[in-house]
N, C-alpha and C positions, 0 to 999 in steps of 0.2 A: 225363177228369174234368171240365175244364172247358163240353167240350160239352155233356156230362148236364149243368153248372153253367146253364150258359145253357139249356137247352131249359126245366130246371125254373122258374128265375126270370122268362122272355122279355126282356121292355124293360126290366125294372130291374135287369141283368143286362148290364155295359158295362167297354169295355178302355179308354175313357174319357169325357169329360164336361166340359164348362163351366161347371159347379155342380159340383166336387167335394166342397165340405162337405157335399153329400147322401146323401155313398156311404160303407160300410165299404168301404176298400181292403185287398187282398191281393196276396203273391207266391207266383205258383206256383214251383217248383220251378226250372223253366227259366228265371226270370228273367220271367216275361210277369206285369204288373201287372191286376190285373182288382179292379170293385168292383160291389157289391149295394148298391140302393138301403136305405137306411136301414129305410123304412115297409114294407121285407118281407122285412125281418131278425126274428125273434125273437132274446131270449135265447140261446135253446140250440140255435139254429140259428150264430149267431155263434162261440157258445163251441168248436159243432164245428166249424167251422172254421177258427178260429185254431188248433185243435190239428193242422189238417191243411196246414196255409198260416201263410207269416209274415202276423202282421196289418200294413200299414203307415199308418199315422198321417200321416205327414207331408204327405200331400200333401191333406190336409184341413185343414192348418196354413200356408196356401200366404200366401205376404205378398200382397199388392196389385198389387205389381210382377209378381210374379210369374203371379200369375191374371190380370193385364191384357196380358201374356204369351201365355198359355197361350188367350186367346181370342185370338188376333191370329195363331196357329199353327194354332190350329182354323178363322179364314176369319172368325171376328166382329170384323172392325173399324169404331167408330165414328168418330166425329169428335171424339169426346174425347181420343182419344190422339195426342199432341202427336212431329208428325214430324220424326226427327232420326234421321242415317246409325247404321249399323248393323250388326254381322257376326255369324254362328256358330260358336264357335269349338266340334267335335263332339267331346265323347270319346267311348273305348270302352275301358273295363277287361278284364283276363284275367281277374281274381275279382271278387266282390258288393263293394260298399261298404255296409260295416252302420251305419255312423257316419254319416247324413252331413249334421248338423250341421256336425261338426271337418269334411267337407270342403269346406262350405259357408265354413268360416272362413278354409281353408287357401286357397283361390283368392281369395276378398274379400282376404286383406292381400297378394297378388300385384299388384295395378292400383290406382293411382291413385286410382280413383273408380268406386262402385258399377258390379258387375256384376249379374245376374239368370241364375240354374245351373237348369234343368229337368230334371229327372230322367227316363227314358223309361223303363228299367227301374230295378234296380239294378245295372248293370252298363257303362250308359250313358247319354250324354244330351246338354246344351248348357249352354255360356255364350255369353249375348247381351252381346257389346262394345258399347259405343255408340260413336263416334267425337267426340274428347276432343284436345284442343291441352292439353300439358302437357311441358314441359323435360324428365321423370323418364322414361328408355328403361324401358318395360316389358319384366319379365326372359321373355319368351315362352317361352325357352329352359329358364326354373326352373320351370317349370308342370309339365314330365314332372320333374324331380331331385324335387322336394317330394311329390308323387302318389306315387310310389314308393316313397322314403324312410320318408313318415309313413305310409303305408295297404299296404304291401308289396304291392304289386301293382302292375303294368306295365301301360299304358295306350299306345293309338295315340292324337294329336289330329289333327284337320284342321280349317284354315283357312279358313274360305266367305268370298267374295267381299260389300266393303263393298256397301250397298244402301239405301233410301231410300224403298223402294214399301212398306207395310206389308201393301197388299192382294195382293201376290202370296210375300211372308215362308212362310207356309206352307207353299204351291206350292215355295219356294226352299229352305228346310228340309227336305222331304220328297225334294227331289231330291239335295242335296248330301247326306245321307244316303245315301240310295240308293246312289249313284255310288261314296262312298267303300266301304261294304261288299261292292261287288260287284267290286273289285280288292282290298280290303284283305291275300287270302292271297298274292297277287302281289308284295306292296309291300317294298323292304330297309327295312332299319330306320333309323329317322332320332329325330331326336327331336320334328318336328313339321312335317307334311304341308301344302302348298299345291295349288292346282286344275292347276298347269305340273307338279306331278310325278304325279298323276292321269293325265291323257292318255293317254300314251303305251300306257299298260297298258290303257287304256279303249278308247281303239280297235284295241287287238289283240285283247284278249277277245269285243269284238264285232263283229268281222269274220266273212268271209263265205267260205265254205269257199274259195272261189277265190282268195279271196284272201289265206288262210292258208298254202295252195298254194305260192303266189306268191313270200310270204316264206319261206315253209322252202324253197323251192330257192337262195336266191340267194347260201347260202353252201353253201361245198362239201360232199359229203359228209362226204369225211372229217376237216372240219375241227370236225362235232360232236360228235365223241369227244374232241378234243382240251380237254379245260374250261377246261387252267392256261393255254393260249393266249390262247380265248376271255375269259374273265376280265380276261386282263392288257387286252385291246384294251378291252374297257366300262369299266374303269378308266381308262385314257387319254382317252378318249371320254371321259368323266364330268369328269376335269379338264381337260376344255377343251385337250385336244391338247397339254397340258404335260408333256413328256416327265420332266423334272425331278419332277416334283411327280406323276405318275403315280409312277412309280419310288420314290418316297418309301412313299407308299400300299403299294405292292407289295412292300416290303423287297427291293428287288434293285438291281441300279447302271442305271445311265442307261443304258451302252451294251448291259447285255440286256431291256432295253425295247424299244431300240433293235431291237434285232434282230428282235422278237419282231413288232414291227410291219411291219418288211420282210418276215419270212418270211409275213405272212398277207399282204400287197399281192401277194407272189408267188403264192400260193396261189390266190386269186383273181380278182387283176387289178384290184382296188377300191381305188384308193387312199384310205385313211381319214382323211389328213389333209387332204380338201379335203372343207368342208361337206357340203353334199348328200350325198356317199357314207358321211359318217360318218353322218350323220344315218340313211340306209337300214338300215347297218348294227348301228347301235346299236340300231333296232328289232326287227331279224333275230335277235340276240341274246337280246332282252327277251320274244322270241316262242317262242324256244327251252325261257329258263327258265319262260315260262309253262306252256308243254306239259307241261315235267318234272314242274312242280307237279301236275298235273293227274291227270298218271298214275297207275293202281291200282296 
């Protein structure tokens, strides 16, 4: 549908713009925003389309901030926007946000002092932090409780690295995006992602057969059947080799932790409680559950 859309209209026929108040904006189906320029819209060419597509209004209604924004992500930076640091902080919803005034309100009284929310679909988008000296600990942690709560739906966020060039913002946007949607089915559940728990998933997924290889041999075979073993060691691993505080995690006592980790050193030969090898192996693990993911 939207290709007939675009073949029909050509150039005034766009997934987006730095003049939005030029354009009817639309939601397809799947969440992809797409707009017709104004001057080759009829009437009743509009009207059929609203019946066929949500119309969206809002981003014709864009603040100042925000479309000073929205050029500075598209590559137009002048010398009038005043440089001061910077972050992305990306959501991405399970369902549509139909509202999103209330959720434009519901993030503003989280932070101190104005944010700027860009919407990509409806289903995701950005808040630009600016960086801000202020006593009041922002509750980052209440961003996913309050999202959820008031709009019932569950959201991943991810954290982009503070920043200060505005001419490569967009370049930095479009990657930090990127990155995080091309691990996101890999990722446990947290309540809000940073670039150090990316990694790891990033560069397994794009490795290189050989070196997929590599890592699925280095644990034994038959220790990947085993999961409730596996499991318990990445949870140790995860807490920082705290056998105590693993074992909490794991509902079980200390000393069959204990055990569970001797018996994979013996199985092996890898002792896990010295860097390096944990570090291998918590990879080896993370590669495992990637696979599984993947599998038909």
């Amino acid at each position: 549908m939207l290709e007939k859309l675009k073949k029909h209209y050509g150039s005034s026929f766009v997934f987006s713009s730095n003049e939005p108040e030029n354009y009817q904006w639309f939601i397809h189906n799947d969440g992809k925003r797409f707009g017709i320029h104004k001057s080759k819209l009829s009437r009743q060419e509009k009207a059929l389309l609203e019946t066929l597509f949500i119309a969206d209004a809002s981003i014709s209604t864009l603040t100042p901030e925000q479309l000073q924004w929205k050029e500075i992500l598209s590559g137009c930076v002048s010398i009038r926007h005043k440089v001061e640091p910077f972050r992305f902080l990306h959501f991405f919803c399970k369902t549509p946000l139909n509202d999103r005034d209330a959720f434009l309100e519901a993030i503003s009284g989280l932070f101190p002092s104005n944010v700027v929310v860009l919407f990509e679909t409806n289903k995701n988008g950005v808040i630009i932090e600016s960086f801000y000296t202020s006593e009041e600990e922002i509750p980052y942690e209440q961003i996913k409780d309050v999202i959820t709560s008031d709009f019932y739906t569950d959201l991943d966020l991810f954290f982009g690295k503070w920043q200060d060039n505005y001419s490569l913002a967009g370049e930095t946007y479009k990657v930090e995006r990127d990155m995080f949607l091309t691990v996101q089915p890999f990722l446990p559940p947290q309540m809000f992602y940073r670039e150090a728990d990316l990694l790891p998933y990033l560069l397994l997924s794009t490795a290189t057969k050989e070196v997929k290889r590599f890592i699925r041999d280095l644990l034994d075979p038959t220790l990947k059947e085993d999961s409730e073993l596996l499991h318990s060691i990445k949870v140790f691993l995860e807490c920082n080799m705290n056998s105590s505080l693993a074992a909490k995690k794991l509902y079980i006592h200390r000393n069959s932790l204990q055990y569970r980790v001797d018996k994979f050193i013996e199985k092996t030969g890898i002792d896990v409680k010295q860097f390096v090898n944990a570090l291998a192996v918590y990879h080896a693990i993370l590669f495992l559950e990637i696979e599984n993911t993947t599998k038909p």
